[in-house]
C-alpha positions in Angstrom: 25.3 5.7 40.1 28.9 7.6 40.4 30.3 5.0 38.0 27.8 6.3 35.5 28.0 9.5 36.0 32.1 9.3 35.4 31.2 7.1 32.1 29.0 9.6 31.0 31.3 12.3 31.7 34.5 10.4 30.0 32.4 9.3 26.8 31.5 13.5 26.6 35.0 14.4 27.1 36.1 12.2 24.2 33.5 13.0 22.3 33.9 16.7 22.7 37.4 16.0 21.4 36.6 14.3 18.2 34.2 17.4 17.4 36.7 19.9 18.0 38.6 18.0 15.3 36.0 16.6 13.3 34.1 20.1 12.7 36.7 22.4 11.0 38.3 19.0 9.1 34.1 19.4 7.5 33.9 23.1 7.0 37.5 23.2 5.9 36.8 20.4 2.9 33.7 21.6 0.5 33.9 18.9 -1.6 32.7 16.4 2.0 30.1 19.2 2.7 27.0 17.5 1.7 28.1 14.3 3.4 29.5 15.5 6.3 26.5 17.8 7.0 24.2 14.8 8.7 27.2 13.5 10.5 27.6 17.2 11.7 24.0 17.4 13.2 24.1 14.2 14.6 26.9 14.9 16.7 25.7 18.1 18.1 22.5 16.8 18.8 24.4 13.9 20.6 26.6 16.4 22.1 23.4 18.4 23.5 21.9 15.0 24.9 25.0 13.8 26.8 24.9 17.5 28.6 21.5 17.0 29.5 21.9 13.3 30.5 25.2 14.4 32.6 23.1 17.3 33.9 20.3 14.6 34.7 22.6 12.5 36.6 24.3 15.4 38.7 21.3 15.9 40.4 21.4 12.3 41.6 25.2 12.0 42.3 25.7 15.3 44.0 
């Protein structure tokens, strides 16, 4: 279950990483702004489900 949980953790940290990039590269560029809006709310709502699924898991590692 640790392994998992330190998976889960890396996979957010990375991820987290390629939004922080990702997101002002598609505000910055209007003419991507209707094609980069999906791609936009599918990574937050993947963003919002690995906290909750590392938030899940802590309860079992810790």
């Amino acid at each position: 279950m640790t392994i998992i949980f330190q998976l889960l953790l890396t996979v957010f940290v990375l991820f987290s990483f390629v939004l922080l990039v990702g997101v002002p590269v598609a505000y910055a560029s209007p003419s991507y702004w209707n094609q980069s809006k999906p791609l936009l709310l599918a990574g937050s709502v993947l963003w919002v489900l690995l906290i909750l699924a590392i938030g899940a898991l802590n309860s079992f590692v810790a």
